[in-house]
ZAMIGU-962396 format. One record per atom (N, C-alpha, C, O): z, y, x; atom name. Coordinates in steps of 0.1 Angstrom, whole numbers. Layout:
pz | py | px | site
Z | Y | X | CA
...
***
This chain:
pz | py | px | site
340 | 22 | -399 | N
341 | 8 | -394 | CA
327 | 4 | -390 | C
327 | -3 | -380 | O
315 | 4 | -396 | N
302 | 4 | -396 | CA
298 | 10 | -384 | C
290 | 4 | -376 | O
302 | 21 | -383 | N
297 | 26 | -369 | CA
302 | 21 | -353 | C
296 | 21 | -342 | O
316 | 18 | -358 | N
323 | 9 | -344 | CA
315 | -2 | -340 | C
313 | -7 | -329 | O
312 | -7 | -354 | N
307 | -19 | -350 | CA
291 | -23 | -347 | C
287 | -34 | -345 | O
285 | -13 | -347 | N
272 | -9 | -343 | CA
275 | -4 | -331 | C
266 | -7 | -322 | O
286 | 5 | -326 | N
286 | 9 | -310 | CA
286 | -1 | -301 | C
280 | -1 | -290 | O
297 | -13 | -309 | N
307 | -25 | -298 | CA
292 | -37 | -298 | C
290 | -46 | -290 | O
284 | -34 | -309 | N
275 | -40 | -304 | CA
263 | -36 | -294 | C
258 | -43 | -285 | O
261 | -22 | -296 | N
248 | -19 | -286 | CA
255 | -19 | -271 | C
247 | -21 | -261 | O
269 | -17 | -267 | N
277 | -17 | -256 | CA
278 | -34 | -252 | C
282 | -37 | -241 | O
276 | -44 | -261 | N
280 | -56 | -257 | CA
269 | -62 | -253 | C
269 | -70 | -243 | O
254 | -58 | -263 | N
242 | -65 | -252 | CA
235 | -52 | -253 | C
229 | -47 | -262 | O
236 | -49 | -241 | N
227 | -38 | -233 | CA
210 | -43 | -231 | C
208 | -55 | -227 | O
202 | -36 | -233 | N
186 | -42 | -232 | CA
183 | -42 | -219 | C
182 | -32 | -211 | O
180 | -61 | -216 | N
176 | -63 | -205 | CA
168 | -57 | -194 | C
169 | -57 | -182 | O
158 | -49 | -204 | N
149 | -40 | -192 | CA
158 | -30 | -188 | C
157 | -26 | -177 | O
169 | -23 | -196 | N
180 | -15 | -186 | CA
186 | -16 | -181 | C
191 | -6 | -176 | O
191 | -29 | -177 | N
203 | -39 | -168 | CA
198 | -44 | -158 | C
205 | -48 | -149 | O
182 | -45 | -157 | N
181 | -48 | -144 | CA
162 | -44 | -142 | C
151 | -49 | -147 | O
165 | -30 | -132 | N
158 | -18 | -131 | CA
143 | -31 | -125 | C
133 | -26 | -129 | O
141 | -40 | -120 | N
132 | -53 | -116 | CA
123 | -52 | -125 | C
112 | -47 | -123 | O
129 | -57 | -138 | N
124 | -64 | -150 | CA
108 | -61 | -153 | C
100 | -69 | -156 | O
108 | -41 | -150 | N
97 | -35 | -155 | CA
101 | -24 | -168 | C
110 | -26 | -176 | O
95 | -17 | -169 | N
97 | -5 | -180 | CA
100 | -8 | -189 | C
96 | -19 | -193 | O
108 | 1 | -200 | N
107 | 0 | -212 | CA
100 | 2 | -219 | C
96 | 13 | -219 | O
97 | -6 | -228 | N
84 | -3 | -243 | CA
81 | 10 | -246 | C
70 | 13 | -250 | O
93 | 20 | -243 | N
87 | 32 | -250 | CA
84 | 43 | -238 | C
82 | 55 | -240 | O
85 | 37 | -228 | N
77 | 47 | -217 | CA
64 | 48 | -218 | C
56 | 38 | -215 | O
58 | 64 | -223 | N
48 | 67 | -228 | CA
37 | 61 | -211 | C
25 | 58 | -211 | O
45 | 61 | -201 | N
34 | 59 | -187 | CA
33 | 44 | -187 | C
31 | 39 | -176 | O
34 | 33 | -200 | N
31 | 18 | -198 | CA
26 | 15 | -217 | C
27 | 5 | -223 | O
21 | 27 | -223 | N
20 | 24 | -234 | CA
5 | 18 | -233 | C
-6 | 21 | -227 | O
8 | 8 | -240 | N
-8 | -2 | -244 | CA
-11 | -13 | -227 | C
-21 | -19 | -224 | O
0 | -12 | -220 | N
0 | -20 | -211 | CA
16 | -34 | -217 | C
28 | -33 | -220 | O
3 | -44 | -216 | N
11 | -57 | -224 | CA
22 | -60 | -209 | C
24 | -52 | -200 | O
29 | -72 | -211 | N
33 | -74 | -199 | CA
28 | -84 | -188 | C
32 | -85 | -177 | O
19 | -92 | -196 | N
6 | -97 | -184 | CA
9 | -91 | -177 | C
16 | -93 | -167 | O
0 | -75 | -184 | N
-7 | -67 | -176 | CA
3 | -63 | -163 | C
-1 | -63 | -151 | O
16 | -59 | -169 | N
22 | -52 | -158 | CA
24 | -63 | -147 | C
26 | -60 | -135 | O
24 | -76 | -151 | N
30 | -89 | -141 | CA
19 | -88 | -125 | C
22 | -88 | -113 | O
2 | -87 | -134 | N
-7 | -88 | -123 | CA
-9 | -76 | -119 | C
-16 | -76 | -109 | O
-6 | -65 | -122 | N
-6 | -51 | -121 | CA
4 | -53 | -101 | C
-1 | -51 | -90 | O
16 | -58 | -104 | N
27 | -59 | -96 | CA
22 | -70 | -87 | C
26 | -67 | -75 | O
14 | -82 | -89 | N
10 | -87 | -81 | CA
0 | -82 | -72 | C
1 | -81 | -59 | O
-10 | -78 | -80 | N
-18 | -70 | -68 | CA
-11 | -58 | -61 | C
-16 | -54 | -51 | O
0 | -52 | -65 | N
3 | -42 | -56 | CA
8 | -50 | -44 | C
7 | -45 | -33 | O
14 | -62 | -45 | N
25 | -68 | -38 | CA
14 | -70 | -28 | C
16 | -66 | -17 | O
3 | -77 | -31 | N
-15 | -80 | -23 | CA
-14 | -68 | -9 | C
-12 | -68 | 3 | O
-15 | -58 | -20 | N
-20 | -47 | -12 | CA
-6 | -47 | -1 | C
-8 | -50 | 11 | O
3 | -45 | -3 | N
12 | -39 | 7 | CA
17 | -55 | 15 | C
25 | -55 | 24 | O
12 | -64 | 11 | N
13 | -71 | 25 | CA
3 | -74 | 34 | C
4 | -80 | 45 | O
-10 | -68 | 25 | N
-21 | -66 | 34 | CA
-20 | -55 | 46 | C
-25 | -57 | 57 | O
-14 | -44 | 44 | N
-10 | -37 | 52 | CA
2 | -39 | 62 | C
1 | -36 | 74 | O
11 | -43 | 56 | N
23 | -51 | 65 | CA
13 | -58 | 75 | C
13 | -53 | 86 | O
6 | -66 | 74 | N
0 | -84 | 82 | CA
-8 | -70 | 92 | C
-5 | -70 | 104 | O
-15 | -61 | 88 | N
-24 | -49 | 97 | CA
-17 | -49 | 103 | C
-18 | -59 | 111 | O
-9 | -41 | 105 | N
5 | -37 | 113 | CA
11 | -46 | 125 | C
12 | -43 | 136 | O
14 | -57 | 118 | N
20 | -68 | 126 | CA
12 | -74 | 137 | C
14 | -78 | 149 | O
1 | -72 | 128 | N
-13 | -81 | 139 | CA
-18 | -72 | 153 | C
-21 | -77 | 164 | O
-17 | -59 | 149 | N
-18 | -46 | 159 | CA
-11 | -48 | 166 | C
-14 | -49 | 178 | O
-2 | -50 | 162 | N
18 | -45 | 172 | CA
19 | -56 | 180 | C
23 | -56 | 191 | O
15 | -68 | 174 | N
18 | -83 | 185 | CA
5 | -91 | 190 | C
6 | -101 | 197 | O
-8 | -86 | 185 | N
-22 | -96 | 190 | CA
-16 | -106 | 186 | C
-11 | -113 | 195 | O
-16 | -111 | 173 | N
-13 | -120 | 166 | CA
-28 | -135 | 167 | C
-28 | -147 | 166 | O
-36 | -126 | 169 | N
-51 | -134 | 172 | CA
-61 | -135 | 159 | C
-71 | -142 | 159 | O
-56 | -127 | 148 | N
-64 | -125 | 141 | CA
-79 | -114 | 141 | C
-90 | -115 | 147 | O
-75 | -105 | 134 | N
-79 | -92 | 138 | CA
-77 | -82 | 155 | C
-82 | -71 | 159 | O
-68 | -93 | 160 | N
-61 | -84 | 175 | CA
-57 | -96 | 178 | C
-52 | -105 | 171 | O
-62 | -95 | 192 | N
-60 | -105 | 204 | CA
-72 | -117 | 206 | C
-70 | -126 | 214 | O
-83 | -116 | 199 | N
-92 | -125 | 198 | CA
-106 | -117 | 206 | C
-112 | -106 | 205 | O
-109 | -127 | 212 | N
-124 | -122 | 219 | CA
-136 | -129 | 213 | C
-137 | -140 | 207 | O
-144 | -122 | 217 | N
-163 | -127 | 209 | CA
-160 | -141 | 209 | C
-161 | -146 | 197 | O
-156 | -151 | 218 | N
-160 | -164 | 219 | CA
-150 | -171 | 213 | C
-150 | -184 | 212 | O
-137 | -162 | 208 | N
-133 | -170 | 198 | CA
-115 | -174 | 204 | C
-106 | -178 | 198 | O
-119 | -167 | 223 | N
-103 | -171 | 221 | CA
-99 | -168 | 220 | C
-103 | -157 | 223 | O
-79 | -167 | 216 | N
-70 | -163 | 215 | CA
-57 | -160 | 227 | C
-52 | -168 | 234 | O
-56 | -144 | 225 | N
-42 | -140 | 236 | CA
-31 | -136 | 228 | C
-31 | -124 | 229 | O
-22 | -139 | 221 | N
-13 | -137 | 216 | CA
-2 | -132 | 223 | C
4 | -138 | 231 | O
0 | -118 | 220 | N
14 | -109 | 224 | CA
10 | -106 | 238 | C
17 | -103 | 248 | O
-8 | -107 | 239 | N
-16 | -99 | 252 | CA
-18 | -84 | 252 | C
-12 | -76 | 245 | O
-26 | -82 | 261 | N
-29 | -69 | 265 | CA
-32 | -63 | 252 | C
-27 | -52 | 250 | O
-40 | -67 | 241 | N
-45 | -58 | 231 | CA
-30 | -57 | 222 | C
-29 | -50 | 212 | O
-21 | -63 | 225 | N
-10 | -59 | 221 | CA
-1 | -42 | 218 | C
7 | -38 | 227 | O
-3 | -34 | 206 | N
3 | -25 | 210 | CA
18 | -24 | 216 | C
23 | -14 | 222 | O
23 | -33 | 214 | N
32 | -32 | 228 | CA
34 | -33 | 239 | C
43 | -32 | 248 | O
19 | -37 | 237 | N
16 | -39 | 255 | CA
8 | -29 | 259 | C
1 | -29 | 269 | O
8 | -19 | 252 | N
2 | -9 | 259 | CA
-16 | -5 | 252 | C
-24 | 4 | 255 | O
-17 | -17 | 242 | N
-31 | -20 | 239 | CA
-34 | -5 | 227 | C
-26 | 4 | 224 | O
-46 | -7 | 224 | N
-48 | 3 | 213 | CA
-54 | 1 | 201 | C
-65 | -2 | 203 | O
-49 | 2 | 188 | N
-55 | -6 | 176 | CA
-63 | -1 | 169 | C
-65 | -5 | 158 | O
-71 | 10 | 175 | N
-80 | 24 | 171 | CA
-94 | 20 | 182 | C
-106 | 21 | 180 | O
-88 | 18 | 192 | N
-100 | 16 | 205 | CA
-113 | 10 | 198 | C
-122 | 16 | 192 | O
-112 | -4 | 201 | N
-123 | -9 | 200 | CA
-131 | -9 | 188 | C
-142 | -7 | 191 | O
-128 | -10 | 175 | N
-131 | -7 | 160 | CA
-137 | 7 | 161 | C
-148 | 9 | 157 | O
-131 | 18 | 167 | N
-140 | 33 | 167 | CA
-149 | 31 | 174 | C
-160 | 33 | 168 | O
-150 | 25 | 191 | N
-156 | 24 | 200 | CA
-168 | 19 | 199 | C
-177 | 26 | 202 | O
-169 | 4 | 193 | N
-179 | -1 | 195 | CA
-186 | -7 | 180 | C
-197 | -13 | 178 | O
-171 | -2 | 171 | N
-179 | -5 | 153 | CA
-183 | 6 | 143 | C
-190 | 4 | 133 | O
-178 | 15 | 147 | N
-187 | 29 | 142 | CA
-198 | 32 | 143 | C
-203 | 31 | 155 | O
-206 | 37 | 130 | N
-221 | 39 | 129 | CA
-219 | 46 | 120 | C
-209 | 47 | 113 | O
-233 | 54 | 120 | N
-231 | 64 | 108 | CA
-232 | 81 | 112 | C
-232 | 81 | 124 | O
-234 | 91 | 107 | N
-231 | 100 | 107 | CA
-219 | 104 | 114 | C
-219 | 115 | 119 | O
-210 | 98 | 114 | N
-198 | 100 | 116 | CA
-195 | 93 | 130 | C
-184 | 96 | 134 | O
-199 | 88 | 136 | N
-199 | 76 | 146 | CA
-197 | 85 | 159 | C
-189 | 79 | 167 | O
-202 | 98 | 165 | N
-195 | 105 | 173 | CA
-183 | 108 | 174 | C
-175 | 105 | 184 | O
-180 | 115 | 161 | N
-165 | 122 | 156 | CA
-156 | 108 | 164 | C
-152 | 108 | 176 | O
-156 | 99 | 157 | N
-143 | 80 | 157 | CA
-147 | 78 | 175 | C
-139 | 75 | 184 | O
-160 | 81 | 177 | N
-157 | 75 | 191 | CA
-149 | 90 | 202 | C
-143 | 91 | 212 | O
-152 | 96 | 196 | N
-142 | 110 | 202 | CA
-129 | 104 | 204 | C
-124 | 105 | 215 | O
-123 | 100 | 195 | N
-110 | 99 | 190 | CA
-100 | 84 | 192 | C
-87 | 82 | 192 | O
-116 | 73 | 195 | N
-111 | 62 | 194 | CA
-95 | 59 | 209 | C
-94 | 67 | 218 | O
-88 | 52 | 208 | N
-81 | 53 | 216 | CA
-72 | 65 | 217 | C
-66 | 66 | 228 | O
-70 | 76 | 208 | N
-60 | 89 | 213 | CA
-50 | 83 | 212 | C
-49 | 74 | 203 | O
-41 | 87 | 219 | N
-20 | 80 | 212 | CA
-20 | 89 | 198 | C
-11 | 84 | 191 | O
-25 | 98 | 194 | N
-22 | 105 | 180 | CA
-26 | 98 | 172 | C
-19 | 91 | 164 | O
-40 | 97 | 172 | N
-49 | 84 | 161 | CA
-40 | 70 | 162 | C
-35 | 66 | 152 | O
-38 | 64 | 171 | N
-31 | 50 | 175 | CA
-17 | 54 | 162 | C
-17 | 50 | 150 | O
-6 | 65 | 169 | N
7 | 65 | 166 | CA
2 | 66 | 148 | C
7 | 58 | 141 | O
-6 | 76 | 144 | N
-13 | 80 | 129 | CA
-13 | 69 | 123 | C
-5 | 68 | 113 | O
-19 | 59 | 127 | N
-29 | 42 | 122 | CA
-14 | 36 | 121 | C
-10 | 31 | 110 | O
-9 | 36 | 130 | N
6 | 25 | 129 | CA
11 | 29 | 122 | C
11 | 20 | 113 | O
18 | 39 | 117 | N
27 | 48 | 109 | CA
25 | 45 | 100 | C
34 | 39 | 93 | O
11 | 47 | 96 | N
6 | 49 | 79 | CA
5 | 35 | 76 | C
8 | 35 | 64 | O
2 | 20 | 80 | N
-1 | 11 | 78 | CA
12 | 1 | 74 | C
12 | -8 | 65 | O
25 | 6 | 82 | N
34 | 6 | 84 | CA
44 | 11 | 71 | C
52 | 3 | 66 | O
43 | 23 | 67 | N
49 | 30 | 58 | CA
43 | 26 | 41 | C
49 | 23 | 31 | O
28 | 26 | 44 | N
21 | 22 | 30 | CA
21 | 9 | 29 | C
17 | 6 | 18 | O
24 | -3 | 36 | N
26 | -18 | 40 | CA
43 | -20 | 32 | C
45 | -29 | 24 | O
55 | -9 | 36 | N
70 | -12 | 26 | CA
65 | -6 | 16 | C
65 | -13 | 6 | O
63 | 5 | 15 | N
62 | 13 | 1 | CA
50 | 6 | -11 | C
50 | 11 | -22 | O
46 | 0 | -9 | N
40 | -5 | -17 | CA
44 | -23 | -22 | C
44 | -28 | -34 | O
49 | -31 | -8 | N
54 | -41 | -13 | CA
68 | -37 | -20 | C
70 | -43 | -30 | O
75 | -31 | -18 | N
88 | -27 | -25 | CA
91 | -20 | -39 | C
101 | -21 | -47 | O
79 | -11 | -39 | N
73 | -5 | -53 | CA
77 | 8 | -50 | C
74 | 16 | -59 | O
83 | 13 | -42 | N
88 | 28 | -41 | CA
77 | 37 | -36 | C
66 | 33 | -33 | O
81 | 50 | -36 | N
73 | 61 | -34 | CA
55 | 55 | -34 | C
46 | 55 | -25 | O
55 | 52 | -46 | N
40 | 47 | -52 | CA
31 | 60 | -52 | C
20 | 59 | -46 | O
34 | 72 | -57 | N
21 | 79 | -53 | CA
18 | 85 | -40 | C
6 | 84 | -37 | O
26 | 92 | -31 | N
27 | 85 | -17 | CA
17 | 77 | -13 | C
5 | 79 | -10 | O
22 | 67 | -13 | N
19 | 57 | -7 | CA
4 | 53 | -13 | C
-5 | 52 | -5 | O
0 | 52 | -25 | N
-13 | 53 | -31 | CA
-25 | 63 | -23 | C
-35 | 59 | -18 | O
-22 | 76 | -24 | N
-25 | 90 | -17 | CA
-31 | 84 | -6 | C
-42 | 83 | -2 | O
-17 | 80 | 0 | N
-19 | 79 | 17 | CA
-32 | 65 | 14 | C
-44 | 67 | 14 | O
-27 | 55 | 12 | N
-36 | 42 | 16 | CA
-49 | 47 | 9 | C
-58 | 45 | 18 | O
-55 | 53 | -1 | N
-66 | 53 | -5 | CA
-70 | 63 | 9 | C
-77 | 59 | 18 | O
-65 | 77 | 10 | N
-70 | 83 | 18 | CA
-76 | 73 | 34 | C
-86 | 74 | 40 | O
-65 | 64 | 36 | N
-72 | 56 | 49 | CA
-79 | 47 | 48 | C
-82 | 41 | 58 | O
-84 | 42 | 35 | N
-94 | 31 | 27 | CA
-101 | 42 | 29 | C
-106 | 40 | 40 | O
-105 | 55 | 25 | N
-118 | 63 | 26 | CA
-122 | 67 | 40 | C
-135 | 69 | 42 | O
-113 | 69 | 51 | N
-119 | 70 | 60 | CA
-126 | 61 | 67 | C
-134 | 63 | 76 | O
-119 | 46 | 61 | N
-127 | 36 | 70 | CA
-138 | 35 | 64 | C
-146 | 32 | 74 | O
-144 | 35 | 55 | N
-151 | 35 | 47 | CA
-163 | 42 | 59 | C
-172 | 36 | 66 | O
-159 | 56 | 57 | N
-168 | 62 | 67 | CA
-171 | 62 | 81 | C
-180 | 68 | 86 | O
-162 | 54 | 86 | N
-165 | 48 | 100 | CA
-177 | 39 | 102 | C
-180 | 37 | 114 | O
-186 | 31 | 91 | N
-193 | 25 | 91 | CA
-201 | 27 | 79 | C
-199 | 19 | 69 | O
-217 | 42 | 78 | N
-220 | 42 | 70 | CA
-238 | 38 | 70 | C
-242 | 34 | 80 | O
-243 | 38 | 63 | N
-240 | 30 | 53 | CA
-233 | 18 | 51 | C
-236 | 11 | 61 | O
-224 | 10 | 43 | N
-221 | -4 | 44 | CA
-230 | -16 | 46 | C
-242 | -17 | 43 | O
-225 | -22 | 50 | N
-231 | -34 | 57 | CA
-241 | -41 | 48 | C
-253 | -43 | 50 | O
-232 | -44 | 32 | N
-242 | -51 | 21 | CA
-242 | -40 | 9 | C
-241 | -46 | -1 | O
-243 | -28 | 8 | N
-242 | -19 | -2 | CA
-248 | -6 | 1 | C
-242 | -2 | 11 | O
-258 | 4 | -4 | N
-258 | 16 | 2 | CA
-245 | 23 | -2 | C
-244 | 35 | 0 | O
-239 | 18 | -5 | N
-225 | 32 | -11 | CA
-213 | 25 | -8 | C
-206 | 27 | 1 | O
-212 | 14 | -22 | N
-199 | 9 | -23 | CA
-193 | -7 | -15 | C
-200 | -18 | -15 | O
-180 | -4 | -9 | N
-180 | -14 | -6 | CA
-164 | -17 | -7 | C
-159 | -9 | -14 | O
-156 | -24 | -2 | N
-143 | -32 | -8 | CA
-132 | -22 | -2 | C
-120 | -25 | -3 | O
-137 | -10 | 6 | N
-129 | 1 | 6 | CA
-125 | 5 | -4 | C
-114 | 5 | -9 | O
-141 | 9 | -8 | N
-140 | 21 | -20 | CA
-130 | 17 | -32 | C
-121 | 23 | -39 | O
-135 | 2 | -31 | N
-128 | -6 | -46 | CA
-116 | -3 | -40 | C
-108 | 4 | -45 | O
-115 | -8 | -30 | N
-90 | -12 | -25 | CA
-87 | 3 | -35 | C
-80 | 3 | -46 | O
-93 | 15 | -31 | N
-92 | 30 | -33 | CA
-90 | 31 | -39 | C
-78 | 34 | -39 | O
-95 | 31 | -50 | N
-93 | 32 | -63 | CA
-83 | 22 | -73 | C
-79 | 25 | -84 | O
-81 | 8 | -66 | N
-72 | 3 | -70 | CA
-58 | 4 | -67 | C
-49 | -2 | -73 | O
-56 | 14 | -54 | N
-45 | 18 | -54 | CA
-41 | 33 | -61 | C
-30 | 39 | -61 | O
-50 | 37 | -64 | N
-47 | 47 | -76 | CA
-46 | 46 | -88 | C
-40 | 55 | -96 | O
-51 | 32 | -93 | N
-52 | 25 | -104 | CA
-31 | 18 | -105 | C
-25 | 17 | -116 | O
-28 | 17 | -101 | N
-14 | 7 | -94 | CA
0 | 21 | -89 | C
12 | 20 | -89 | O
-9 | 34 | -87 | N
1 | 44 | -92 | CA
4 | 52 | -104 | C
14 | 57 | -108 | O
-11 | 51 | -113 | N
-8 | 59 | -122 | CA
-3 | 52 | -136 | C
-4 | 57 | -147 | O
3 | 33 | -133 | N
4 | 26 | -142 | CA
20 | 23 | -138 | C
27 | 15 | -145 | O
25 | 30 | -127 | N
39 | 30 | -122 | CA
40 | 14 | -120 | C
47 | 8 | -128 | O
32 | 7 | -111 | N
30 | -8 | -111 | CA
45 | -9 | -99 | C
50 | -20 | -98 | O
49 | -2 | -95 | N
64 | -4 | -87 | CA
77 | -6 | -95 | C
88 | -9 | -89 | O
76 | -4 | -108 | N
85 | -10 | -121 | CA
88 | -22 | -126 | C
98 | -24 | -133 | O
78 | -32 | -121 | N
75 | -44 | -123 | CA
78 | -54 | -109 | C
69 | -54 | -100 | O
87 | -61 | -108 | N
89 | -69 | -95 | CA
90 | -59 | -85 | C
85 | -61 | -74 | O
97 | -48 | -87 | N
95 | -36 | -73 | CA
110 | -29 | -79 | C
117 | -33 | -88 | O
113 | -17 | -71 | N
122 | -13 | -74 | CA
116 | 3 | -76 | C
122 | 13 | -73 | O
106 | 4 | -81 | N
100 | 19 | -93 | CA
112 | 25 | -96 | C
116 | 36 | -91 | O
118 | 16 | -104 | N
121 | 21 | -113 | CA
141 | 29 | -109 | C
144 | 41 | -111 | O
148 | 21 | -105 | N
158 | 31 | -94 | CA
152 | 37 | -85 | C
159 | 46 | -80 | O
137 | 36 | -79 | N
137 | 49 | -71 | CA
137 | 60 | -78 | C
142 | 71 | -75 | O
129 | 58 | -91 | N
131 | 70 | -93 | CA
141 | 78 | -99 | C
139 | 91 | -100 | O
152 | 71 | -104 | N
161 | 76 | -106 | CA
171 | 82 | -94 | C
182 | 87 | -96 | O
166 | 81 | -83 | N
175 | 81 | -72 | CA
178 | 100 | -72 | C
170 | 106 | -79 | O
188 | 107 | -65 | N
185 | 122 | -69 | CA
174 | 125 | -56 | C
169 | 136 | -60 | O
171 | 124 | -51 | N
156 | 127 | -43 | CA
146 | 128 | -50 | C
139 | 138 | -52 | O
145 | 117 | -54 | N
128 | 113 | -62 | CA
134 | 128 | -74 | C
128 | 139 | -74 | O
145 | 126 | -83 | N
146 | 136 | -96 | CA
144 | 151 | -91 | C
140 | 160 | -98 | O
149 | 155 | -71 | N
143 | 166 | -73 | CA
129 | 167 | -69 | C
123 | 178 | -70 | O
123 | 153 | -62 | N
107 | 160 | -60 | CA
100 | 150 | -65 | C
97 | 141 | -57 | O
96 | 149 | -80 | N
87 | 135 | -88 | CA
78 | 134 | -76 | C
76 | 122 | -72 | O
72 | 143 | -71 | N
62 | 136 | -62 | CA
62 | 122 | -54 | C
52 | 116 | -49 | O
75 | 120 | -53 | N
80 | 108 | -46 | CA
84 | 96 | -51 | C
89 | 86 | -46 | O
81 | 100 | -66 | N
78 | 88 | -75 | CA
71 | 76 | -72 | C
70 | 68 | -80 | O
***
């Protein structure tokens, strides 16, 4: 009788962090031990940062939104103009072209403007911009974005106010910091991705 009634109870309230995969991890997942739930809340906030920072990239490329694209020296604005990648514009051009220095400053102006680098830049900005606001395929998407935080990095070396480090290097590492804390468990959906059978046959897509 004791035991019925210990089943009809654990079956009647199920633990909220298992009922709804959002919530964030459970306590005894050794990959969140000694992470309070502050932690995991701002942990999720900044990831959410990061991947709408990359979404707004994206958007701003694709339409000359007039922030970063569609704006000239003097300040004015052509929105859904020529620098529009749908208009034909290129979101690689001018940044390799005319803002590269460094060691490296040949190589980017080689390249600046290719449709490979262009189609490359969109993709990844694009892919690491959902996957990170959504919380899925976090190390992915971590990999990838730090990898394109280091190459810009190198597009302009030394930094402007730093011999070394500069708010690349940091994003970089904070998106490695934000995979290996499974921060897509928290306000993201981590946590059914990975239960999905894809992710269980290749964790890497965790």
């Amino acid at each position: 009788m004791e035991t019925s009634d210990t089943t009809h109870a654990s079956t009647s309230h199920p633990d909220p962090a298992q009922a709804d995969p959002t919530r964030g991890p459970r306590p005894t997942d050794p990959r969140h031990v000694g992470l309070t739930r502050p932690a995991r809340l701002a942990l999720a906030v900044l990831r959410i940062g990061f991947g709408l920072t990359f979404l707004w990239a994206f958007f701003d490329k694709l339409l000359a939104l007039g922030f970063a694209t569609g704006r000239d020296e003097e300040g004015n604005v052509d929105r859904f103009g020529d620098a529009a990648w749908i208009n034909d514009g290129s979101p690689t051009e001018g940044f390799l072209t005319f803002g590269a220095d460094g060691p490296f400053e040949e190589f980017y102006n080689s390249i600046a403007g290719d449709a490979w680098a262009d189609w490359l830049f969109m993709v990844g900005l694009i892919c690491i911009g959902v996957a990170l606001t959504l919380g899925v395929a976090m190390r992915v998407a971590a990999a990838s974005g730090a990898l394109l935080y280091v190459l810009m990095w190198t597009v302009v070396l030394p930094p402007e106010n730093n011999p070394v480090i500069d708010d690349h290097l940091l994003s970089a590492v904070a998106l490695v910091v934000l995979a290996l804390t499974c921060a897509g468990d928290t306000w993201g959906l981590g946590r059914w991705w990975g239960h999905t059978s894809v992710v269980q046959g290749n964790p890497v897509l965790r």
